[in-house]
C-alpha atoms as a printed R data frame, in Angstrom:
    type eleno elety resid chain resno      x      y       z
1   ATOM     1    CA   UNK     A     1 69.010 48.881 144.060
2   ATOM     2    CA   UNK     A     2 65.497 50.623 143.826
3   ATOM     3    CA   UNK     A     3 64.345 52.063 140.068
4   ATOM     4    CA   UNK     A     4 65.086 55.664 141.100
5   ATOM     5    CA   UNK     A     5 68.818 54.297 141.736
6   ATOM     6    CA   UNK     A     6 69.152 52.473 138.670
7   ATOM     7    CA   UNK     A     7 67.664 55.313 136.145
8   ATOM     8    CA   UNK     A     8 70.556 57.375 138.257
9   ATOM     9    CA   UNK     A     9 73.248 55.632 137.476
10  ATOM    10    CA   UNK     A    10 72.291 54.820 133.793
11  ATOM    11    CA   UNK     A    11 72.125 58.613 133.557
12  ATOM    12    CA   UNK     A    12 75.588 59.378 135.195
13  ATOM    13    CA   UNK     A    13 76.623 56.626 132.844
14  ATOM    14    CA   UNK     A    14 75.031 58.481 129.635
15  ATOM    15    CA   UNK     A    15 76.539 61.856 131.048
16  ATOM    16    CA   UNK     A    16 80.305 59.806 131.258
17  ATOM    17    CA   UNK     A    17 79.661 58.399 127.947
18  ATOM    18    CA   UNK     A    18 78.462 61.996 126.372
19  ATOM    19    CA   UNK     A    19 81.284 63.722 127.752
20  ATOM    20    CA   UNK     A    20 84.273 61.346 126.011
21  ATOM    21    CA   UNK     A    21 82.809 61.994 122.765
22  ATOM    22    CA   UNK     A    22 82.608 65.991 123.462
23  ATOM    23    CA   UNK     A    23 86.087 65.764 124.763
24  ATOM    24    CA   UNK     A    24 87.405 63.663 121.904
25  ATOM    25    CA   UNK     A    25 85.494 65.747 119.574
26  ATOM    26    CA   UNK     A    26 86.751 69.332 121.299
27  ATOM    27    CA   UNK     A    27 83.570 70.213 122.436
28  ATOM    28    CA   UNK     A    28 83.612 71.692 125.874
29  ATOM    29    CA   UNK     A    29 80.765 71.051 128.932
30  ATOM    30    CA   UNK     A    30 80.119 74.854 129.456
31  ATOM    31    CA   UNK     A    31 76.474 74.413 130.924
32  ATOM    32    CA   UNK     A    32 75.667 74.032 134.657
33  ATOM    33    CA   UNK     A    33 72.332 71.675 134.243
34  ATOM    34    CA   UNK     A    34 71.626 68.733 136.193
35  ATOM    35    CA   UNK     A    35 73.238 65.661 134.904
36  ATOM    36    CA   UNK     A    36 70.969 64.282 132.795
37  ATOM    37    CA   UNK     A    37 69.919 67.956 131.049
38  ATOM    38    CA   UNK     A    38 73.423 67.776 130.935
39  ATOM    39    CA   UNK     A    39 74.265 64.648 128.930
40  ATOM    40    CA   UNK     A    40 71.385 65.207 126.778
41  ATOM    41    CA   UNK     A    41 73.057 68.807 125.805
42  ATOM    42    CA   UNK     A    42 76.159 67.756 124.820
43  ATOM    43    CA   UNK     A    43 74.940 64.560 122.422
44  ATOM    44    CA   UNK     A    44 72.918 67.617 120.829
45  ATOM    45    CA   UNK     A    45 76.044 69.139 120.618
46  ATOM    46    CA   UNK     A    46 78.178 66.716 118.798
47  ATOM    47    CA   UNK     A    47 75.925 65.759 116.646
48  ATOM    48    CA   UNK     A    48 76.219 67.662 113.826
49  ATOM    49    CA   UNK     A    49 80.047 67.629 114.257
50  ATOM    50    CA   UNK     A    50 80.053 64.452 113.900
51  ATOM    51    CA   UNK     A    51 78.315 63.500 110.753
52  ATOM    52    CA   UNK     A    52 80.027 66.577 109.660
53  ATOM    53    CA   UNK     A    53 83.694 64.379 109.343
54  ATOM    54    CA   UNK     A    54 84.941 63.080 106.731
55  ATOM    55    CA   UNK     A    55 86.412 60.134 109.030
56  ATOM    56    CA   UNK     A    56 87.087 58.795 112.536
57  ATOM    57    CA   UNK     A    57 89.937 57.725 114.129
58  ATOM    58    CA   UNK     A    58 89.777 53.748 115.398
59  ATOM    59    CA   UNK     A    59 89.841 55.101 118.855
60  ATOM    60    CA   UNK     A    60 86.564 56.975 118.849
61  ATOM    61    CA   UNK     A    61 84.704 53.351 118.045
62  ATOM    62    CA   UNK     A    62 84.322 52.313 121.332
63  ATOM    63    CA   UNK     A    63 83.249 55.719 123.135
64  ATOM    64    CA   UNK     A    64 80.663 56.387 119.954
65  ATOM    65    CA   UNK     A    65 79.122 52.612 120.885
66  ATOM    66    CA   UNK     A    66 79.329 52.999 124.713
67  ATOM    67    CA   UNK     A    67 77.169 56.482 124.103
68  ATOM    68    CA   UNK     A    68 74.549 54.642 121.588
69  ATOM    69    CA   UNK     A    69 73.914 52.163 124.465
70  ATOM    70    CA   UNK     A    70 73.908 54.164 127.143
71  ATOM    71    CA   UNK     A    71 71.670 57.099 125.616
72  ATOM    72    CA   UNK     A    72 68.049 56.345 127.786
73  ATOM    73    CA   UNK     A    73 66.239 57.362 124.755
74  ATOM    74    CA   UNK     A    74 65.431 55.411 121.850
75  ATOM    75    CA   UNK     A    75 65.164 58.414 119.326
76  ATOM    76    CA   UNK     A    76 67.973 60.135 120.157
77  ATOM    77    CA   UNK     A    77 70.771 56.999 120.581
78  ATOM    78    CA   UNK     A    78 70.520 57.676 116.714
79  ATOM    79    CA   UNK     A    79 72.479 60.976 117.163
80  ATOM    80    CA   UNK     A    80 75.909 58.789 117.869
81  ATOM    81    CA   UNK     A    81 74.515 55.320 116.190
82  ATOM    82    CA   UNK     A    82 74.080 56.932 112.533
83  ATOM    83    CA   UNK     A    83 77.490 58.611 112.654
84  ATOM    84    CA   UNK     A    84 79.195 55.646 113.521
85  ATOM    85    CA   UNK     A    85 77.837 53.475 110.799
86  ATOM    86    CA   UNK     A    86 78.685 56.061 108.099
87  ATOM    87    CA   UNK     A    87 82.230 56.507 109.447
88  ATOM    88    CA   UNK     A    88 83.114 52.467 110.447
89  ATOM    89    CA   UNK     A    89 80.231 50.325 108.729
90  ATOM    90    CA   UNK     A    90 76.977 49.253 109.397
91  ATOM    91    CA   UNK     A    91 78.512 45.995 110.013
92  ATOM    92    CA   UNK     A    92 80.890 46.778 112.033
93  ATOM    93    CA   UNK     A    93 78.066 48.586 114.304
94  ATOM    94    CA   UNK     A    94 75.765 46.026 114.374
95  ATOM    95    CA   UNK     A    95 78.171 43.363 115.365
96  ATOM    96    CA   UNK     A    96 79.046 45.690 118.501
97  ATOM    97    CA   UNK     A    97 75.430 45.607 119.448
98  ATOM    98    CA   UNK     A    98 75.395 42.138 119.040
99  ATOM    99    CA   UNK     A    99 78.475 42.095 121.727
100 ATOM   100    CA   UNK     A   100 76.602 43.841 124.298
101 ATOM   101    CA   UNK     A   101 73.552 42.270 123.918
102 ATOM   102    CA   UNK     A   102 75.674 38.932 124.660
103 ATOM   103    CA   UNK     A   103 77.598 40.173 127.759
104 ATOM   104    CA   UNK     A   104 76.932 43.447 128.550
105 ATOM   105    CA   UNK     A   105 75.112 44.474 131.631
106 ATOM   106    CA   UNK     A   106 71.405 44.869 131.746
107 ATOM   107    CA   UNK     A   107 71.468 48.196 131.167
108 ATOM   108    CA   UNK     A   108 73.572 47.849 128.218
109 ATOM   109    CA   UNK     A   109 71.758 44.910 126.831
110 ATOM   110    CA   UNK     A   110 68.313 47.277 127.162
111 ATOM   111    CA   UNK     A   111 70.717 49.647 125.384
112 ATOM   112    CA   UNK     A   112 71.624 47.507 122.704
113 ATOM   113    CA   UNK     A   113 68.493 46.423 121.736
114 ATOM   114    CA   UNK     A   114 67.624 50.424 121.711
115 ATOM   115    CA   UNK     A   115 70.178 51.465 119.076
116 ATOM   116    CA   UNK     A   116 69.863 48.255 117.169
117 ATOM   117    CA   UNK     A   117 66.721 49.725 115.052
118 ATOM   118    CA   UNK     A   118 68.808 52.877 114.542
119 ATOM   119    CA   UNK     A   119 71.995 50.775 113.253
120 ATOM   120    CA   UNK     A   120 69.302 50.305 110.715
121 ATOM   121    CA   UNK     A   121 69.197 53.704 109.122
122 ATOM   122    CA   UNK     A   122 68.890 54.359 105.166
123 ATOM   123    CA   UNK     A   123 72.275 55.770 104.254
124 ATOM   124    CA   UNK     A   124 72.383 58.482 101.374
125 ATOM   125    CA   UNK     A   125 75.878 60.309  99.761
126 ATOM   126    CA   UNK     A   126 74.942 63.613 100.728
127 ATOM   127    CA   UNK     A   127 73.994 62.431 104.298
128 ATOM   128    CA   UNK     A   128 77.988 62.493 105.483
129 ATOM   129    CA   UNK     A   129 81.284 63.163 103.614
130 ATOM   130    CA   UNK     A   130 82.079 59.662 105.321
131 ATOM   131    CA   UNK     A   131 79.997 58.166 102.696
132 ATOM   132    CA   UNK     A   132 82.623 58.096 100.584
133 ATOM   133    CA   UNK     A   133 84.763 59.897  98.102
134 ATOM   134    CA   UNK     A   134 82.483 60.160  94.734
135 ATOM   135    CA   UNK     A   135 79.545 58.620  96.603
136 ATOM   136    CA   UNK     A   136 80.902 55.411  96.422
137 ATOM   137    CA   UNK     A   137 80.725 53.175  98.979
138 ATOM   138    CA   UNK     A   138 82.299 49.341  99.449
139 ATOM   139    CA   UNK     A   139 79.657 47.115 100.102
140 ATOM   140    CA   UNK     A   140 81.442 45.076 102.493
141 ATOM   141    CA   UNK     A   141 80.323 47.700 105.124
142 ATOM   142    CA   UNK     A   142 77.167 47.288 105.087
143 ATOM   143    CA   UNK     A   143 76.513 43.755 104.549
144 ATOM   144    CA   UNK     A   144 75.230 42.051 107.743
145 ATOM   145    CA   UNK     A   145 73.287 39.082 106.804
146 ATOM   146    CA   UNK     A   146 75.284 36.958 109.248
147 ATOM   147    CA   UNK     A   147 75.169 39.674 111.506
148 ATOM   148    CA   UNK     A   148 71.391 39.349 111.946
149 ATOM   149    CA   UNK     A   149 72.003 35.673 112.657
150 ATOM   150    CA   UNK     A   150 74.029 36.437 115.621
151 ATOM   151    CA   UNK     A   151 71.487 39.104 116.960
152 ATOM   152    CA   UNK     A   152 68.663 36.385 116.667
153 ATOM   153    CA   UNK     A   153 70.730 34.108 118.466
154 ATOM   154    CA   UNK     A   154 71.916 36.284 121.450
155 ATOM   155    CA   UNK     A   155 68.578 37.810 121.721
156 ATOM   156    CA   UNK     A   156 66.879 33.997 121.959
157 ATOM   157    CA   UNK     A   157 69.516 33.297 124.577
158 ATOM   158    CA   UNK     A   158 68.752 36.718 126.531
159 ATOM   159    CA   UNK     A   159 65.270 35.564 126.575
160 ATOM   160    CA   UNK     A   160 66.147 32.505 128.224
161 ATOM   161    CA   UNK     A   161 68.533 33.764 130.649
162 ATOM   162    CA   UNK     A   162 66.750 36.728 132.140
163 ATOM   163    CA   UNK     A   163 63.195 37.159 134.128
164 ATOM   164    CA   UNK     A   164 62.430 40.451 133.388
165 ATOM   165    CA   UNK     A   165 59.189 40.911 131.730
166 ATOM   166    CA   UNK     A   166 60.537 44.623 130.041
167 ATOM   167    CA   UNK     A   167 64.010 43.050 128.519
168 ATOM   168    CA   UNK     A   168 61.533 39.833 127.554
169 ATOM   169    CA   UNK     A   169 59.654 42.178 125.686
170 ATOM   170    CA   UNK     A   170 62.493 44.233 124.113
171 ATOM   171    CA   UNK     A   171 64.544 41.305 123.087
172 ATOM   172    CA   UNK     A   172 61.477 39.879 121.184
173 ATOM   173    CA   UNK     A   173 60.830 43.149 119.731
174 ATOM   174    CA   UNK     A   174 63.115 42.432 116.895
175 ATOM   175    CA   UNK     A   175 62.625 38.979 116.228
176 ATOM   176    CA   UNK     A   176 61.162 37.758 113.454
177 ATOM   177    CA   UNK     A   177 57.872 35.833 113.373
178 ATOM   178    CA   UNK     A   178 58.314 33.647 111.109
179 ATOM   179    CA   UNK     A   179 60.318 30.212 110.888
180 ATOM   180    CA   UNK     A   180 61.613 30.959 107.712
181 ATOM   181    CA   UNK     A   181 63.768 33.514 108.666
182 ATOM   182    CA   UNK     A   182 65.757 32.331 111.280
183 ATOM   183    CA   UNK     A   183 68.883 29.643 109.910
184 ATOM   184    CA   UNK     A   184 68.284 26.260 110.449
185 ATOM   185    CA   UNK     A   185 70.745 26.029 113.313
186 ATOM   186    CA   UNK     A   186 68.912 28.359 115.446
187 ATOM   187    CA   UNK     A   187 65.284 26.508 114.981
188 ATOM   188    CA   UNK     A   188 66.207 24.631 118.255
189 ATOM   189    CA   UNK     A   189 66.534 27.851 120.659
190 ATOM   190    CA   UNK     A   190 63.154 29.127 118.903
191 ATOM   191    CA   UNK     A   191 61.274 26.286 119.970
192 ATOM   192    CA   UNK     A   192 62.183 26.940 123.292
193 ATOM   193    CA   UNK     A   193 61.327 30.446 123.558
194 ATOM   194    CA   UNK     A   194 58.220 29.492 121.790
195 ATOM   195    CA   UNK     A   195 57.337 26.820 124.344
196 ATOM   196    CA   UNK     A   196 58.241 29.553 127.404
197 ATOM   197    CA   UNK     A   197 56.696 32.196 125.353
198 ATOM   198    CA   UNK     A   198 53.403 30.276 124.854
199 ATOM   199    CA   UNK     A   199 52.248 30.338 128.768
200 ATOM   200    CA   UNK     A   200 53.992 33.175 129.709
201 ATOM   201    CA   UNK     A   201 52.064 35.674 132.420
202 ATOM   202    CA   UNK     A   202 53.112 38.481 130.389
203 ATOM   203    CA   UNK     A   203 50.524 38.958 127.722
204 ATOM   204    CA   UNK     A   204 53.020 40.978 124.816
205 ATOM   205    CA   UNK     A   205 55.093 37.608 125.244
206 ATOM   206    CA   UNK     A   206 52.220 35.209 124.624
207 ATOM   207    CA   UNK     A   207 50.871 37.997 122.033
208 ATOM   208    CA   UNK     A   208 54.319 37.268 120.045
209 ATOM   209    CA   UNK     A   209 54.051 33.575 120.116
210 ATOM   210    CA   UNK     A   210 50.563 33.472 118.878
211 ATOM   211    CA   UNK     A   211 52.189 35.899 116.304
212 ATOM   212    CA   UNK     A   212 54.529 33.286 115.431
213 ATOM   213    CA   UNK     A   213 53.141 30.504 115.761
214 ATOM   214    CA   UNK     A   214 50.132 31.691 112.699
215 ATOM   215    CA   UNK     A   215 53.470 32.870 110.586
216 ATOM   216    CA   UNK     A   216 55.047 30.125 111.106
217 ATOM   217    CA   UNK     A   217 52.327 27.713 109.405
């Protein structure tokens, strides 16, 4: 498959994913641009809707994900990602990232690693009547300490799976640099991306181990 075919069918699958949450959401595909004008339309067109609700059925969980990962750009994945995690839970989110990062395709693992940083976002009361009622919100949602933990991991085992120089690059991207901040159990697979890491062609990979290696003194 050449790189014109690929970015094709990544935007036929945005445009698929865009149009389940329009349809779930009641919002009609009224405009006759090409596909990927198309896709990008309607995510600007559920987007206020969506933080708009006060709560989500279980259902739209999966289509609101398989948008975030899909969505080709990195600023706007945030337009389904933040509306998710005030509605189901940052942790809840995060851990579904963490799912495709582990055995989604390569596309969706790029994908993942895109709408991770906006799984991130500061959450506020006034933001989305799904805060809560009272602007109280449990905890429990949002708490994804272990959650991290299983990003570090899968992304550590990306890097040793896959050639790619781009996905090396993006799965590093959120790593930490130092030691300290990775659990003891997971030391072992950061020595070996260190050690790969170290003589790597690519220079951003050999940029992060040097990175790492001075943080991790």
């Amino acid at each position: 498959m050449t790189d014109d075919d690929s970015t094709s069918t990544e935007r036929r699958s945005f445009l698929t994913c865009a149009t389940e949450v329009a349809r779930l959401l009641g919002v009609e595909d009224a405009t006759e641009e090409p596909s990927h004008l198309r896709a990008r339309h309607l995510a600007h067109a559920v987007r206020k809707p969506l933080l708009e609700r006060e709560s989500m059925p279980e259902e739209w969980f999966g289509p609101l994900m398989a948008a975030s990962v899909h969505d080709p750009d990195p600023s706007h994945c945030r337009w389904f990602v933040e509306p998710a995690v005030y509605a189901f839970g940052r942790r809840r989110v995060a851990a579904a990232l963490v799912d495709y990062l582990r055995s989604g395709t390569d596309a969706e693992r790029a994908g993942a690693v895109r709408a991770w940083y906006s799984a991130h976002v500061p959450l506020y009361p006034d933001r989305s009547p799904a805060y809560g009622p009272d602007g109280v919100r449990d905890p429990a949602l949002d708490e994804t300490d272990d959650v991290h933990d299983a990003w570090y991991e899968a992304s550590l085992q990306v890097f040793a799976e896959v050639t790619d120089p781009g996905m090396l690059q993006r799965v590093l991207y959120f790593l930490p640099t130092s030691r300290a901040d990775y659990p003891a159990r997971l030391h072992h697979l950061l020595d070996s991306t260190l050690a790969t890491a170290r003589t790597h062609p690519d220079p951003h990979i050999r940029r992060w181990a040097g990175t790492t290696d001075r943080d991790t003194v």
